[in-house]
LUMSE-425902 format. One record per residue: residue in three letters; x, y, z of N, C-alpha, C in turn. Coordinates in steps of 0.05 Angstrom, whole numbers, padded with zeros to 5 digits, always signed. Layout:
<atoms>
ALAXYZXYZXYZ...
</atoms>
This chain:
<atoms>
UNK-00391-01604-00474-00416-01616-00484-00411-01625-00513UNK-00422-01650-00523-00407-01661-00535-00437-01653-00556UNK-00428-01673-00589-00458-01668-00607-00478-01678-00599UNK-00474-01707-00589-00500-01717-00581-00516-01706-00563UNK-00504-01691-00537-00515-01684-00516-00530-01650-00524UNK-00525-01638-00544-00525-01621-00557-00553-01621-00574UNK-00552-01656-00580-00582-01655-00595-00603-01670-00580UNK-00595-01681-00556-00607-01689-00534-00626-01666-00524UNK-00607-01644-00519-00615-01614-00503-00640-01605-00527UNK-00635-01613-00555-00648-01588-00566-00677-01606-00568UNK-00677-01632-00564-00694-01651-00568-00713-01649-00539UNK-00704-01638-00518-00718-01628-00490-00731-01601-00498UNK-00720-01583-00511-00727-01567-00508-00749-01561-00530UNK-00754-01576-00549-00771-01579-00571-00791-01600-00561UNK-00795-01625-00551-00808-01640-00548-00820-01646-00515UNK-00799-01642-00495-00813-01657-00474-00818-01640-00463UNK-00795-01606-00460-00817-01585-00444-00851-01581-00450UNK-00851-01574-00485-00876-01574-00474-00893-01594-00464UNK-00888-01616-00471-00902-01639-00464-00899-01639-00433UNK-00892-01635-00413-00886-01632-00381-00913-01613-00381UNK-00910-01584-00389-00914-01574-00389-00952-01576-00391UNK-00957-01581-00414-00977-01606-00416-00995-01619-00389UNK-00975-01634-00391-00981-01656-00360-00988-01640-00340UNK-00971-01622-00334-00976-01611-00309-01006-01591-00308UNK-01011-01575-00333-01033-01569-00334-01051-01580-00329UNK-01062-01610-00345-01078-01614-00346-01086-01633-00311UNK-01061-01637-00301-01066-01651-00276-01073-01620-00259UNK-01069-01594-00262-01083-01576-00247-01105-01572-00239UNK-01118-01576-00270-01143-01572-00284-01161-01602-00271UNK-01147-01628-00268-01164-01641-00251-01164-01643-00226UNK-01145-01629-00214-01140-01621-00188-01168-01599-00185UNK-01169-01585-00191-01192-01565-00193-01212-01583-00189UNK-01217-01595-00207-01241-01602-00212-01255-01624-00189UNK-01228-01636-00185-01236-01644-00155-01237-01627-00132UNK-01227-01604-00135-01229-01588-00103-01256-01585-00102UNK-01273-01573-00131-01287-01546-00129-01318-01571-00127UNK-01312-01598-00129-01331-01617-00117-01346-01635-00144UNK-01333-01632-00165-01351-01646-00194-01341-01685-00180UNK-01374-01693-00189-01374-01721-00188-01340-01735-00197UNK-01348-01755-00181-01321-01773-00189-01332-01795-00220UNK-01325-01802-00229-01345-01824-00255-01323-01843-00253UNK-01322-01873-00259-01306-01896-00263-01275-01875-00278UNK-01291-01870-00307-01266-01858-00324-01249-01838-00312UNK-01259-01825-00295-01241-01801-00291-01218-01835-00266UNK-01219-01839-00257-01207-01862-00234-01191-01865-00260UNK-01202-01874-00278-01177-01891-00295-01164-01860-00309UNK-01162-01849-00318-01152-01827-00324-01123-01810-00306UNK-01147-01807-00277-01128-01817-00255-01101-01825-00251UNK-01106-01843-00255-01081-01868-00251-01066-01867-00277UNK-01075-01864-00302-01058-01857-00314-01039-01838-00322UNK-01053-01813-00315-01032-01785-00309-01016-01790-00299UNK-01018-01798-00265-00994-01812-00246-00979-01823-00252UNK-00988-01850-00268-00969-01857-00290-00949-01852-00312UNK-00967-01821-00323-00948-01813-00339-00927-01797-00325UNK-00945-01773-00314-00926-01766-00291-00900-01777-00277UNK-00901-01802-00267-00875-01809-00266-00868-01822-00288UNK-00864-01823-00308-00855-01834-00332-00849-01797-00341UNK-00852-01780-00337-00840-01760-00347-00813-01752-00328UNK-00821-01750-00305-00803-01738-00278-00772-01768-00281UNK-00779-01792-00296-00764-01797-00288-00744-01803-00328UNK-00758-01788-00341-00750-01788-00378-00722-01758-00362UNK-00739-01742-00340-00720-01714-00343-00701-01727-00320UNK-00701-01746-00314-00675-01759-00293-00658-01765-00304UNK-00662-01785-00332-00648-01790-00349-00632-01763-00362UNK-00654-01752-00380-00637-01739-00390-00622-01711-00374UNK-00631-01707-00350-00605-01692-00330-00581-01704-00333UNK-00583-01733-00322-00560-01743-00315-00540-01753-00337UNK-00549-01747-00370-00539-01753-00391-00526-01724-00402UNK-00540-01704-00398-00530-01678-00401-00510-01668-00376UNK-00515-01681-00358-00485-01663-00335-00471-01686-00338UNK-00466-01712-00347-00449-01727-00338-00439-01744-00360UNK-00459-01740-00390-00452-01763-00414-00473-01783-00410UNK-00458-01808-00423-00463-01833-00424-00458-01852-00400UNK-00435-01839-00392-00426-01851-00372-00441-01859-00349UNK-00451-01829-00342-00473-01830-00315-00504-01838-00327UNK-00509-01828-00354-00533-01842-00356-00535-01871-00354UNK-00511-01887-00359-00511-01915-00356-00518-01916-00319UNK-00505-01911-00311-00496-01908-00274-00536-01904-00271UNK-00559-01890-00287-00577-01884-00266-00594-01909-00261UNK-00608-01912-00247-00619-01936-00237-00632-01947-00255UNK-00636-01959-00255-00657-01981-00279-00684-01971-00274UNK-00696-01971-00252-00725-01962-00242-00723-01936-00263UNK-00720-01915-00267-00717-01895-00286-00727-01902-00306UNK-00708-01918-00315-00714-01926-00345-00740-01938-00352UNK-00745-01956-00329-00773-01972-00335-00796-01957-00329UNK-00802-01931-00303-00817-01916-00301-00822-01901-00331UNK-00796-01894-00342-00799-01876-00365-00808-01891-00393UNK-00810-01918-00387-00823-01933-00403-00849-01938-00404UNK-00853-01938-00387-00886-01946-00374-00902-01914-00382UNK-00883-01888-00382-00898-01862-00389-00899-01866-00423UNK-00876-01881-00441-00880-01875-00467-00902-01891-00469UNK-00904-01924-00466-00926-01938-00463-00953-01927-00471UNK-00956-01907-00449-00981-01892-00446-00981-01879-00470UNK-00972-01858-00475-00974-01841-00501-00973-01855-00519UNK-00963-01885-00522-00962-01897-00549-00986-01915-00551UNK-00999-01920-00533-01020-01926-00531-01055-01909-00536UNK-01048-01885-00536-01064-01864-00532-01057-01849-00567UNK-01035-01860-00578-01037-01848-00604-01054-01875-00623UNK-01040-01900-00610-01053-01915-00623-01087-01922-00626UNK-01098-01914-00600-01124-01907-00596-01140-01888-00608UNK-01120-01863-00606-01131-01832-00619-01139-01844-00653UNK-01111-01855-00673-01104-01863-00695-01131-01877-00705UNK-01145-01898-00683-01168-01916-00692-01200-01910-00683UNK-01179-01878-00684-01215-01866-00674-01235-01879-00652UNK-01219-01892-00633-01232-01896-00609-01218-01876-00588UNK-01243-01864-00580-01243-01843-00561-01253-01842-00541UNK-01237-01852-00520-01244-01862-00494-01216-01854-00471UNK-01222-01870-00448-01194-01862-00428-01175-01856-00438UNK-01163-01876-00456-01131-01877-00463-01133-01858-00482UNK-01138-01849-00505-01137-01825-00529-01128-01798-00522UNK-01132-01786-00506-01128-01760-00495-01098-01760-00488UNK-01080-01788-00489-01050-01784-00474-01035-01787-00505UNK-01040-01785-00524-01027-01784-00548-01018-01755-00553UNK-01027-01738-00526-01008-01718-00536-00986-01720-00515UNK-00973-01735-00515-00947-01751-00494-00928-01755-00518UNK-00942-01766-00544-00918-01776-00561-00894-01755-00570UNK-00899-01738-00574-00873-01724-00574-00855-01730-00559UNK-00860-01733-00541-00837-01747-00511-00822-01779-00511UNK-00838-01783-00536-00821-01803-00551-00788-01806-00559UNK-00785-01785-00578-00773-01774-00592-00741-01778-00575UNK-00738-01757-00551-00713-01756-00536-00717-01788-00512UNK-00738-01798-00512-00735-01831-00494-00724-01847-00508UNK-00738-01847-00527-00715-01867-00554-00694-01858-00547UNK-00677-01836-00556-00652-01828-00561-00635-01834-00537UNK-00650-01829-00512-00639-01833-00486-00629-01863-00489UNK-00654-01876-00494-00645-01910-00487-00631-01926-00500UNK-00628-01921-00521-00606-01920-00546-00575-01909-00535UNK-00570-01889-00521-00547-01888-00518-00543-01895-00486UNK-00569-01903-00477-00561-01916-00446-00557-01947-00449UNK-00568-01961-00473-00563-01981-00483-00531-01980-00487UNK-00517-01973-00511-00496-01974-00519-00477-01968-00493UNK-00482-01949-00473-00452-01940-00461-00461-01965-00440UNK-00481-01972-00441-00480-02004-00417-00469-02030-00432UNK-00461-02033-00461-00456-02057-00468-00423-02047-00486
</atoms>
């Protein structure tokens, strides 16, 4: 394991666990809330769809960085493109939701600004999935 992959690991383990961690709660918590029978409203639909969203934009940030920690640069170049762009479409969201939170509009999107930490190791990922592809 080389330095980069070293600060890759410590950058998962500081930023996107909890942030997963996060996600998965709070999609419990509306899982609940749909079992136990609370109205559906427009916002929660869009809210919805955006978890899902982030959701796979997380599941596929930890594809990346699996396949960058067991394999390098090498294989992170090798993982599919769909990855990368799923895991774009999750920063998207959080960067959208900080930029929202930031302008004190508080609505659908604001609540996913706590995604941006998960920033941090997507950059770093795409940066060196950039370089070992060119």
């Amino acid at each position: 394991m080389n330095a980069n992959q070293k600060i890759v690991l410590a950058e998962l383990i500081v930023f996107l666990v909890p942030v997963t961690a996060l996600a998965i709660a709070m999609c419990g918590i509306a899982l609940f809330a749909l079992i136990v029978g609370r109205p559906v409203a427009a916002d929660n639909v869009y809210i919805g769809a955006f978890s899902f969203l982030s959701l796979l934009g997380l599941a596929s940030a930890w594809r990346l960085a699996l396949a960058f920690l067991s394999g390098g640069a090498d294989k992170l170049a090798s993982v599919n493109a769909v990855h990368l762009i799923l895991a774009s479409v999750g920063a998207a969201i959080a960067l959208a939701g900080l930029l929202a939170w930031a302008a004190g509009n508080i609505g659908v999107i604001s609540p996913f600004f706590f995604g941006t930490p998960a920033l941090v190791p997507f950059v770093h990922l795409a940066v060196v999935r950039f370089y070992a592809r060119s």
